[in-house]
N, C-alpha and C positions, 0 to 999 in steps of 0.2 A: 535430425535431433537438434535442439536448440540448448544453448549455454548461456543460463542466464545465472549471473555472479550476486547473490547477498551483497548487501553492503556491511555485514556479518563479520564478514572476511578480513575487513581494513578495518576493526573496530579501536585498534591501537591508535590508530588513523583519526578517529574520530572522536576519543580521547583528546588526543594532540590538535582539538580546534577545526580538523577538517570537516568541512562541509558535506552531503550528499552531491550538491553539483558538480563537485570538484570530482568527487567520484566516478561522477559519468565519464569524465573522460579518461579515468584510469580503465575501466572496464571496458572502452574502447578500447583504448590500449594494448591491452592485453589477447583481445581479440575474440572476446565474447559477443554473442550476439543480443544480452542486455543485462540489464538491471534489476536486483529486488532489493529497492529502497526498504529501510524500515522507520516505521513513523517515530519510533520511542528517538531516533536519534537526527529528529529536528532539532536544526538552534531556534532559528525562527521557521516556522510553516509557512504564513504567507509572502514571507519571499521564496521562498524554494519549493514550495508546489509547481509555479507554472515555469521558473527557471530551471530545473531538471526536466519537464516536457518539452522545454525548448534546446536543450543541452541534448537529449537524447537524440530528437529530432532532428537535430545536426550531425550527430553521430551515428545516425541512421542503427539505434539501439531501442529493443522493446523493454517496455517498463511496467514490472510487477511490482506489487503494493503487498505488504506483509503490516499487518494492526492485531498486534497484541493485545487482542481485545475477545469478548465471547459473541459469538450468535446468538446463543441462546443464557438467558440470566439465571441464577439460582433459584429464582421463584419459576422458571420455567416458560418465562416470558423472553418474546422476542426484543434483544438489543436494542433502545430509542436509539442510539448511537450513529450506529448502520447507518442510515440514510448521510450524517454527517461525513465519515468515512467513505461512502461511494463517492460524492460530492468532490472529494478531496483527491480521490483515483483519478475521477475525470477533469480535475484539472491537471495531473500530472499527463493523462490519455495513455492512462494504463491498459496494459491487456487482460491483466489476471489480480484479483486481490484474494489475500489469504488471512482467516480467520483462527481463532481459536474453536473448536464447534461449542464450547458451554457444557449446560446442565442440557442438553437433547433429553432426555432421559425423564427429565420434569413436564415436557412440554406436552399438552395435553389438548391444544387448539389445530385447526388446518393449515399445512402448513403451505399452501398458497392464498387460502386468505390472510394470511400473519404478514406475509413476505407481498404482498400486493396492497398494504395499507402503507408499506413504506416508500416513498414517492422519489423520485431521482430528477433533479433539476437538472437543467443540461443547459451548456455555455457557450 
């Protein structure tokens, strides 16, 4: 079984100016074996995307992606977002990312043709 720590946890922390990278090595620290960053509490994104994959990296810690965001839209459509968000995993070289599911319930298309139009660039 693996212990991977929210950055949930230290939100006091992140209040008071702390970074996500700074994180990582708290959750070293502590001696978890990773990370679930959460997107809402970037200061800036493009710096700390790839410097949390390289902080973890060093810390020999896995890193989970949490986006407060939906899969599926109120009209029942799939998220344009997604693809942005995957994007953004794999620059941190995430294992896992987590979604809100949406309106599933509206969605009324295939859902591997829906999820096969959204294209993942890789770096």
């Amino acid at each position: 079984m693996k212990l991977i720590l929210n950055t949930w946890i230290f939100e006091n922390a992140i209040k008071s100016e702390t970074d996500q990278i700074e994180l990582v090595d708290r959750v070293a620290k502590l001696g978890a074996d990773g990370i679930e960053v959460r997107r809402e509490y970037f200061k800036d994104i493009d710096l700390e995307l790839k410097a949390i994959k390289e902080r973890a990296r060093r810390q020999n810690l896995i890193v989970n992606y949490s986006v407060p965001d939906e899969i599926f839209l109120e009209d029942g459509s799939v998220n344009p977002r997604l693809e942005r968000y995957f994007d953004e995993g794999k620059l941190m070289g995430i294992n896992k990312i987590k979604f809100n599911t949406g309106h599933f319930d509206r969605f009324t298309g295939g859902l591997k043709k829906s999820a096969g139009r959204i294209t993942f660039r890789s770096n």
